[in-house]
C-alpha positions as CSV (number, residue, x, y, z in Angstrom):
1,X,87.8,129.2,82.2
2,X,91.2,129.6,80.4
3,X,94.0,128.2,82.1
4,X,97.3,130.4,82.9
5,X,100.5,130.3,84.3
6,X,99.3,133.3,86.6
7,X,96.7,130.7,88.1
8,X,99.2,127.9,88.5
9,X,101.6,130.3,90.4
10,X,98.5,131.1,92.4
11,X,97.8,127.4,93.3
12,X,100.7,126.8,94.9
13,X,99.7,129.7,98.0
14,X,96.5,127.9,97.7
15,X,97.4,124.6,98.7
16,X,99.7,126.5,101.4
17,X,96.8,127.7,102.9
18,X,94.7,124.7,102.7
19,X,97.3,122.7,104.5
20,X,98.2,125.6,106.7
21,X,101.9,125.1,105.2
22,X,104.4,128.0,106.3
23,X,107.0,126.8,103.7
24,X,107.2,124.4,101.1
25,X,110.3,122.4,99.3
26,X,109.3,122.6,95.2
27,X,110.8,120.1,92.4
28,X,109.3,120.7,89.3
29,X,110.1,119.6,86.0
30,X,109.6,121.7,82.5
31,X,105.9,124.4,83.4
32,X,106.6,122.9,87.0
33,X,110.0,124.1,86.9
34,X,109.0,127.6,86.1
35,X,106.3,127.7,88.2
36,X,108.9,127.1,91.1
37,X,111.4,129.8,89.9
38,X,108.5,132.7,90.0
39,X,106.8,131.2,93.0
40,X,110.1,131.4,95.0
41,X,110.6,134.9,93.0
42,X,107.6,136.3,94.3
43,X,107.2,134.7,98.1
44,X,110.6,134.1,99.0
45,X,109.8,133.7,102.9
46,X,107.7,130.7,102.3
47,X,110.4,128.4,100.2
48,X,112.7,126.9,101.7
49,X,114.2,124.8,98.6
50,X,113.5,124.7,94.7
51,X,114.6,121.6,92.2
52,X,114.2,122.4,88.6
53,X,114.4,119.9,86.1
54,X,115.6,121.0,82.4
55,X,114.0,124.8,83.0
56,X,114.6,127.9,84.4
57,X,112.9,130.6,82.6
58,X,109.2,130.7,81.1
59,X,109.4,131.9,77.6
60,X,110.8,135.4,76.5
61,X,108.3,137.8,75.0
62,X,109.2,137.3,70.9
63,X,107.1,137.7,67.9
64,X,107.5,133.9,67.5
65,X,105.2,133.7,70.6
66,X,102.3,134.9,68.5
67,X,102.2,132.0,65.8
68,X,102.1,129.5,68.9
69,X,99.4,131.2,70.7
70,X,97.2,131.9,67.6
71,X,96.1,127.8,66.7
72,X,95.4,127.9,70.9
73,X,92.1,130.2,70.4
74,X,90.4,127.1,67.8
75,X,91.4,124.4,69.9
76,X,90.8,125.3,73.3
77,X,87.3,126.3,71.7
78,X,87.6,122.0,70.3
79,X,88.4,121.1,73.9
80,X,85.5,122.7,75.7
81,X,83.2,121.7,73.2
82,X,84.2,118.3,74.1
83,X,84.2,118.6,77.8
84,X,80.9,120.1,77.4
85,X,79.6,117.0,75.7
86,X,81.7,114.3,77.6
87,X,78.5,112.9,79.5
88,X,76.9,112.2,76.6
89,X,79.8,110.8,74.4
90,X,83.2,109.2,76.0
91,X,86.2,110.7,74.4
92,X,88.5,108.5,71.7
93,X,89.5,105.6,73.3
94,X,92.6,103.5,72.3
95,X,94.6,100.4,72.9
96,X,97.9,101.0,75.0
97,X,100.6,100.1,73.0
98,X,98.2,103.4,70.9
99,X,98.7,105.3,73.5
100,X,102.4,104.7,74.0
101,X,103.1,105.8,70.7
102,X,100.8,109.0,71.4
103,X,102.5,109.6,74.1
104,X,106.3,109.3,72.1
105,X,105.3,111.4,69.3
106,X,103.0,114.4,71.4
107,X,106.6,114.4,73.7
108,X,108.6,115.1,70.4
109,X,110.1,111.1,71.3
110,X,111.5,112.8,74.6
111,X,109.3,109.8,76.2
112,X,110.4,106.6,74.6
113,X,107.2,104.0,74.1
114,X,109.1,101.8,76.9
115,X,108.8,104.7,79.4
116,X,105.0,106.0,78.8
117,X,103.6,103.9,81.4
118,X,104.6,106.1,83.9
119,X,102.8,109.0,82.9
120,X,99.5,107.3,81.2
121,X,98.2,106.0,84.8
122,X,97.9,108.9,86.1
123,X,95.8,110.4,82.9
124,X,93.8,107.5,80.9
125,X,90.5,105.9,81.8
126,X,89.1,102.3,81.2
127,X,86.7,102.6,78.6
128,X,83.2,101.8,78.7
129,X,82.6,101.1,75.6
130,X,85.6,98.8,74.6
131,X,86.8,96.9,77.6
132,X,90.9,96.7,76.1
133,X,90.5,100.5,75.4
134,X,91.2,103.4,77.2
135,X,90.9,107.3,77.0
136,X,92.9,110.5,77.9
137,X,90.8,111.5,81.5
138,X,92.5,114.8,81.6
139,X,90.9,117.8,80.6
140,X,92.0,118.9,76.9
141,X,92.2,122.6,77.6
142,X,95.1,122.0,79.9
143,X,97.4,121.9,76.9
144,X,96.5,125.6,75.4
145,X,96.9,127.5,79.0
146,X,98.1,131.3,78.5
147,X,102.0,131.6,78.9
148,X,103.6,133.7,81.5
149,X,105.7,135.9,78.8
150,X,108.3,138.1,80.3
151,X,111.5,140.1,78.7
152,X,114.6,139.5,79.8
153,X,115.0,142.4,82.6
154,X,112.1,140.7,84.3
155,X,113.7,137.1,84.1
156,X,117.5,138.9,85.2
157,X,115.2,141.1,88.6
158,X,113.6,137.3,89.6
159,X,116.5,135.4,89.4
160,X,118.2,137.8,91.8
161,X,115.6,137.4,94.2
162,X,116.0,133.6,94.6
163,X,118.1,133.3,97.3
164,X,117.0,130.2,98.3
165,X,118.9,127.0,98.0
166,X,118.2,126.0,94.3
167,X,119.3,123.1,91.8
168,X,118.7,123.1,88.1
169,X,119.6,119.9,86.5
170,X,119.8,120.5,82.5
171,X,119.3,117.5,80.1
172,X,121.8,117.5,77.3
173,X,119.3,116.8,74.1
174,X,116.9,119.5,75.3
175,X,116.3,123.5,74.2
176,X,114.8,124.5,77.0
177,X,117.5,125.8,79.2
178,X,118.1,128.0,76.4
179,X,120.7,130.5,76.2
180,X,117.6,133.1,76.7
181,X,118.7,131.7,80.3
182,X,122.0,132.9,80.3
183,X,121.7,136.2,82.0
184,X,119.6,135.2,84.9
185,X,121.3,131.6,85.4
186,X,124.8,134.4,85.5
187,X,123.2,136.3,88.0
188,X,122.1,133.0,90.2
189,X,125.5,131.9,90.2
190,X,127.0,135.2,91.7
191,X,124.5,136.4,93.7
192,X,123.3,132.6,95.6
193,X,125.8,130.8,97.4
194,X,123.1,127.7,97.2
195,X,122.8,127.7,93.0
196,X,123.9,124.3,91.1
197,X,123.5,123.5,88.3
198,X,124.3,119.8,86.5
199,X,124.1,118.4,83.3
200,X,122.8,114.8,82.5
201,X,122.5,113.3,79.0
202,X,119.0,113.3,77.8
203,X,116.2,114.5,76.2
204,X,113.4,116.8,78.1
205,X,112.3,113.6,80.2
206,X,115.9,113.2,81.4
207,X,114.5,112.3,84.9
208,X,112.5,109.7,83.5
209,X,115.1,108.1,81.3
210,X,118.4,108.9,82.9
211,X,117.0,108.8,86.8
212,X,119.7,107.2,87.9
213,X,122.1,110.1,86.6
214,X,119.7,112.7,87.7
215,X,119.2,111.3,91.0
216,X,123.2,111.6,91.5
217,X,122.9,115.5,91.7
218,X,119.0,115.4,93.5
219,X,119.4,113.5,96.5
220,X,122.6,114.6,97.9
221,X,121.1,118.3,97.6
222,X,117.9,117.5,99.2
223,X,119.7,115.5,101.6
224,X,121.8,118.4,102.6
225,X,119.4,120.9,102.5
226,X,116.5,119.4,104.1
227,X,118.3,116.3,105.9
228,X,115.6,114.3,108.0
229,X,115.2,114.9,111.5
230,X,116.8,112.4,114.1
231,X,113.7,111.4,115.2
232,X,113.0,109.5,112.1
233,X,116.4,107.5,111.4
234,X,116.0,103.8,111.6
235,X,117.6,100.8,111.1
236,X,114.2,99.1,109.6
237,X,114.3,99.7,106.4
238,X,117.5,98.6,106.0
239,X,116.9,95.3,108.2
240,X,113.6,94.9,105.7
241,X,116.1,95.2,102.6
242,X,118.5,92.9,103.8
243,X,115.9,90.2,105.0
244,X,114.7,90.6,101.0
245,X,117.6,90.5,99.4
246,X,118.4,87.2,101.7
247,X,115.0,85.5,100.8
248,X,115.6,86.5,97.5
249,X,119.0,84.6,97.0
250,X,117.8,81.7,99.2
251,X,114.8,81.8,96.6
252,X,117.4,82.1,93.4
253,X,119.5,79.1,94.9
254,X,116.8,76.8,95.1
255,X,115.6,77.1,91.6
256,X,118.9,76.3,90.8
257,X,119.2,73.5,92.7
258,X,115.5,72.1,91.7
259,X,116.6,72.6,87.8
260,X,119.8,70.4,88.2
261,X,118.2,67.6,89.9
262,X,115.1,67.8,87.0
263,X,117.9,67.7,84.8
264,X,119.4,64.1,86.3
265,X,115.8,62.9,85.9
């Protein structure tokens, strides 16, 4: 199979299903993002909020679009042919300061080496072959999927059907709130009462390396638009981060104490 944006939309009523979900809250950053704007677009009745991070809009149809899509026929061909083979030969394997500096240069350096961690646990292996080597576990052909191409009066008729609350937090450094978005971010703003939209400084992976920024604009709006039920509020969390912080110092003053009496030794 070829993967699409169509089918992506399509597993989001899947997972509904298999959970017997009636609604669902969806944050999505970048492909999520947009997969959240046409989901809501499409089945309004079963959102009841949408976060997008630095996206609105898929890509609108352009010639450009063909030069990009082209290279995708050969190498999604490359990609099967290796998933085909991966029981008999493991994929390339690498150290992980390697893959940290894959990671940097396949995000354009929107994910600094410091950062890559946080997305290379959820898709590297251990190797078998080299025990301080690992490899990419994903499958390949996830990075040529077929974009969802629309023009412009399709992008303005969706936005006007998101009625739902909805946040789109922009990253300064990044093209993709483009002004291709202009119309139907326009049309969100005077046709939903629940639109914001915030600016943070940042490249694409604003949220990973300005979260504290982008969490200043996320949690009050989830907060107020989904606030947790009464049954749930608790003191014992807080008691928990108190008694830590307490330890903590307790710990932090007698280290201090212990290296001043070493140093009258």
């Amino acid at each position: 199979m070829h993967y699409s944006m169509h089918d992506y939309v399509f597993i989001i009523a899947r997972v509904m299903k298999a959970y017997k979900w009636q609604k669902v809250s969806l944050l999505g950053h970048s492909l999520g993002g947009v997969l959240s704007f046409l989901f809501t677009a499409l089945a309004p009745h079963t959102v009841d909020m949408v976060i997008s991070l630095d996206i609105c809009l898929p890509i609108l149809e352009s010639p450009r679009m063909l030069s990009g899509w082209a290279p995708y026929l050969e190498k999604h061909l490359v990609e099967e042919e290796r998933a085909d083979q991966s029981e008999m030969h493991e994929p390339p394997s690498y150290t992980l300061p390697q893959l940290r500096s894959l990671m940097a240069k396949g995000s354009f350096e929107s994910v600094p080496k410091e950062f890559a961690h946080h997305l290379l646990y959820r898709s590297v292996a251990k190797s078998q072959l080299y025990p301080e080597k690992y490899y990419f576990s994903r499958d390949g052909r996830v990075k040529y999927y077929v974009i969802f191409p629309m023009n412009r009066s399709q992008g303005s008729e969706l936005a006007r059907r998101v009625k739902k609350p909805y946040l789109i937090i922009k990253a300064s450094n990044s093209p993709y709130v483009s002004p291709n978005s202009d119309e139907a971010i326009a049309i969100l703003r005077k046709e939903n009462p629940h639109f914001e939209m915030h600016e943070v400084a940042g490249a694409h992976h604003a949220h990973l390396t300005n979260a504290t920024e982008v969490a200043k604009y996320l949690v009050p709006f989830i907060r107020h638009y989904r606030p947790p039920p009464v049954s749930s509020w608790s003191l014992a969390g807080e008691e928990a981060s108190i008694s830590k912080k307490e330890k903590r110092r307790a710990q932090e003053r007698f280290f201090s104490w212990n290296l001043k009496r070493r140093s009258k030794l």
